[in-house]
N, C-alpha and C positions, 0 to 999 in steps of 0.2 A: 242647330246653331244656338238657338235661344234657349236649348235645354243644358247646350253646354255652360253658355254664358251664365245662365242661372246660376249653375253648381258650381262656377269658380266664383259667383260674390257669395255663395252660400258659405263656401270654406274660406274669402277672407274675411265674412264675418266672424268667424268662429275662431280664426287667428288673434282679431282683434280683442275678443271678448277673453282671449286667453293672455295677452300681454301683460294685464294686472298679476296674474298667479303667477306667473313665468318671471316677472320679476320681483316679486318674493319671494321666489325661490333661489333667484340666481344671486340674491343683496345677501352680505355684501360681496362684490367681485374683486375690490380693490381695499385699501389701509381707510381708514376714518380717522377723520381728524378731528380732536377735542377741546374748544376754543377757550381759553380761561381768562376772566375778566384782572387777572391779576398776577403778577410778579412770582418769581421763586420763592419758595419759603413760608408763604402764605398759608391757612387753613383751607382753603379753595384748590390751592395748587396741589397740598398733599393729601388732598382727596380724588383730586382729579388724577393723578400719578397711581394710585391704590387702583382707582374706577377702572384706570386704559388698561392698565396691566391684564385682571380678571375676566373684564369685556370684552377684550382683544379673544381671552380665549373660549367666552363663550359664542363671538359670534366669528370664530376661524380667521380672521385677520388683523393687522395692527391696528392699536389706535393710538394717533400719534397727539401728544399733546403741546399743542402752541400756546403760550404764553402773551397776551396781547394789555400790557400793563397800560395803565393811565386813563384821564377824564371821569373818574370814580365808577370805571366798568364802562363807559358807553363807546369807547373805540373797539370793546371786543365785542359789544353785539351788536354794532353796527356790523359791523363786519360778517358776525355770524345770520344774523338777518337778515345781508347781501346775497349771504354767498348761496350757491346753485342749491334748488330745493330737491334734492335726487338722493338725501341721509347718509352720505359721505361728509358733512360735515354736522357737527353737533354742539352746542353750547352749553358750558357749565355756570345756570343761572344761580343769581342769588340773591341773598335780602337786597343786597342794593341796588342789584340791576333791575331785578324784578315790583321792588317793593319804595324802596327809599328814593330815587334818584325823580319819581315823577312829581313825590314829594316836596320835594327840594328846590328842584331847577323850572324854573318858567318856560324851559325848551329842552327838549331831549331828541335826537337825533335817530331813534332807533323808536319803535312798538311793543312795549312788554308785552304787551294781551295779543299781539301778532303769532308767537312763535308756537309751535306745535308743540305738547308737553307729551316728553316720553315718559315721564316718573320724578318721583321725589327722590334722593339716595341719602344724604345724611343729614344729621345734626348733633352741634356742642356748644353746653353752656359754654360762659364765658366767665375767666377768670381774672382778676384787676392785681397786677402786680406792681413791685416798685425795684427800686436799683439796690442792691443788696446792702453798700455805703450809705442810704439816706438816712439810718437812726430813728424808722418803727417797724417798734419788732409785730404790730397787729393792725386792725381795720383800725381801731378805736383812737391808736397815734396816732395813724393818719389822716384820721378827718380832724381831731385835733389839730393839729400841724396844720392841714390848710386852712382853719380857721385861723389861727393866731399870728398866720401871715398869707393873705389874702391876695392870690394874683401872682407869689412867689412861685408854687408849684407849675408844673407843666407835665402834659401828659402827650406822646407821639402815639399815630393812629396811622388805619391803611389810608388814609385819607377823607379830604371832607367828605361827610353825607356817609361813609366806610358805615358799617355797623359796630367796627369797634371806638369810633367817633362816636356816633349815639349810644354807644354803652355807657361810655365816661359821660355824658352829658346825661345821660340818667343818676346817673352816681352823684354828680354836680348839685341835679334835682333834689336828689333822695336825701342829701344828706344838707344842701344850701348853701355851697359852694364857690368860692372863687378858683378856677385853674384852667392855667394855659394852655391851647391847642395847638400843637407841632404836628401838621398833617405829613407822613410819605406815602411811598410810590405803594408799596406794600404791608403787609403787618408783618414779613417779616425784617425789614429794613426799621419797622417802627422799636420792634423786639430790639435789632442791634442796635440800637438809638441808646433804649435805656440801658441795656449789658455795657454798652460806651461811655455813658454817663454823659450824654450830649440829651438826655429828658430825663424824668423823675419817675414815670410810670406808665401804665403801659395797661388794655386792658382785650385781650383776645380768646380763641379757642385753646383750651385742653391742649391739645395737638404742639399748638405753635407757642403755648407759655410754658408749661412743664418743663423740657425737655432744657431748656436755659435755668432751672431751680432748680431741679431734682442736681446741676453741676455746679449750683451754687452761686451763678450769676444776676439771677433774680431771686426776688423773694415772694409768693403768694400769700395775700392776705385776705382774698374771701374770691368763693365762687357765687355765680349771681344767677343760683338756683335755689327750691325748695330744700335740696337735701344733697350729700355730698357725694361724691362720686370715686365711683371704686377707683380712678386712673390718677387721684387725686385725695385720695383718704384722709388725710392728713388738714388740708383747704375747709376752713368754716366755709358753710354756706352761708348766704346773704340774710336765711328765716331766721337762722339760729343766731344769728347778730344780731334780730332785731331791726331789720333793713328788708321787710318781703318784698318791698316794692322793684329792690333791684333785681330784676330777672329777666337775663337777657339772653340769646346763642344765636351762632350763625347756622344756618344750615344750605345748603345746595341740591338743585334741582338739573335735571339734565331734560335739554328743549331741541327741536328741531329746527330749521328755518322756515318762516310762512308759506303754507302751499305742499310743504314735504307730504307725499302719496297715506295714506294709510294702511297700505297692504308694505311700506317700508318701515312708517313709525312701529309699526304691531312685530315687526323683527326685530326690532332694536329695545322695543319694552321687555317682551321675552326673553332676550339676551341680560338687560338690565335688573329683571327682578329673579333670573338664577345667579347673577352676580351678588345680588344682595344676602338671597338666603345660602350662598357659599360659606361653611362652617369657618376656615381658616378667614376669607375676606373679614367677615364678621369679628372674628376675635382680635383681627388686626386694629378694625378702626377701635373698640370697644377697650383693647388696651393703649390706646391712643388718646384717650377720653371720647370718641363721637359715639355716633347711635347713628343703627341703623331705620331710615326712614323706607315701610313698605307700601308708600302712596302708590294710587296708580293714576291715570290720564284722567280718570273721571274725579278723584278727590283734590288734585291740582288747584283747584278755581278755588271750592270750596277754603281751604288750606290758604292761599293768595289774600283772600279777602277778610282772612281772619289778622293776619299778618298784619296787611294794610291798615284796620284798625286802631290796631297797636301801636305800630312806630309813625302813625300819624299823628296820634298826641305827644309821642315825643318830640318830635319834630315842631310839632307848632307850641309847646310848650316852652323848649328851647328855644325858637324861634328861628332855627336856624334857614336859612332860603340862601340861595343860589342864581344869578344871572345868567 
């Protein structure tokens, strides 16, 4: 009896010690869902759209992308840092959720340094455009212009603390500026803002500015990099204007929620850095203006704190703070 009893905890030890493998093997069983801090049209949004699509097929199931717009990103990672820690659900972080918003706000709702890092996926400078009607044809008219009337201009953003908020507020910086902030839901509702001629200018990713000039409804007047970019040839860079200081881009990272297994995270990293070295994925973002980022879980932090740095002298530079 006791030889019995032995060799049934013997094997459900051995059951137990096997539930870790057995559900890395069986993940995922169901659709993943991929949380985005922000609106349709956005540069977040059309990367997370490119992301589900390829990820979907490297890890055999869908990945469905919710849209969880407002509070400058913290209702979608509230929510994503809610929700069950079992890698069915995923978060597409960003400068702001990750980086700006602890910056900014005396209280935030959710744990940036909580969530599980699956990987880094992109990044795109940023380009500062105007309404095609406003009468400068270059960078140089239009810091003129907001010089010689001071407080006239206005510029629409994805919203306070947004990164395309702190872009234009670097611009502000760089060049010692008066101009107005008209924050939206999204950048790209901030985009339809200026193509409507309801704001003067506009300043966001590759992605989500081009594709309104190259039709003629905006105009680009500098990217706010060292040098210019093939998706964008045409765009002075920031150096070559004589403006190094402006240099800005968003990029996106994909997180888990606190606590997610790491025999799940390490499926989903896998999944995520053959989505990246994907030839067609690649040429897609690439002729989109982004870049592909091939971070993995251990350079995360590292990469975070470089970041935080950065947009923390903007930030207190500007002055800008939040309740």
């Amino acid at each position: 009896m006791k030889k019995t009893l032995g060799l049934m905890m013997a094997g459900w030890a051995a059951l137990t010690m096997m539930a870790g493998p057995v559900q890395a093997t069986t993940f995922p069983a169901q659709p993943v869902r991929l949380i985005v801090p922000f609106g349709a049209g956005g540069i977040t949004d059309l990367v997370a759209r490119l992301l589900a699509q390829q990820l979907g097929k490297e890890l055999g199931q869908t990945v469905i992308v919710e849209n969880k717009a407002g509070a400058g990103g913290m209702i979608a990672a509230q929510a994503a840092q809610n929700a069950k820690a079992d890698g069915y659900t995923v978060f597409m972080g960003t400068v702001g959720t990750q980086v700006v918003n602890p910056l900014i706000l005396s209280k935030i709702n959710y744990d940036p340094q909580a969530f599980v890092p699956i990987g880094m996926v992109t990044g795109s400078p940023y380009v500062l455009a105007v309404r095609s009607d406003l009468g400068t044809e270059n960078y140089a008219q239009l810091v003129a212009h907001a010089r010689q009337e001071p407080g006239l201009l206005n510029f629409g953003s994805a919203g306070i603390g947004s990164a395309p908020h702190l872009g234009v507020e670097l611009f502000k910086l760089t060049e010692k500026l008066d101009v107005r902030h008209i924050p939206f839901k999204s950048g790209g509702e901030a985009v339809s803002a200026v193509v409507g001629r309801h704001a003067d200018m506009v300043m966001d990713a590759i992605p989500v500015i081009m594709p309104q000039v190259k039709a003629g409804k905006l105009q680009a007047l500098v990217l706010a990099d060292s040098q210019r970019s093939p998706a964008a040839p045409d765009v002075p860079s920031s150096a070559e204007l004589g403006a190094a200081e402006l240099r800005i881009s968003s990029w996106n990272v994909l997180l888990a929620p606190p606590g997610t297994p790491q025999v799940v995270t390490a499926v989903l990293e896998t999944a995520l850095q053959k989505t990246l070295a994907n030839p067609e994925f690649k040429t897609h973002l690439e002729q989109q203006g982004s870049q592909v980022f091939t971070g993995t879980q251990d350079e995360y932090q590292s990469f975070i704190a470089a970041e935080r740095s950065k947009w923390q002298r903007i930030v207190q530079t500007a002055e800008i703070s939040l309740e």
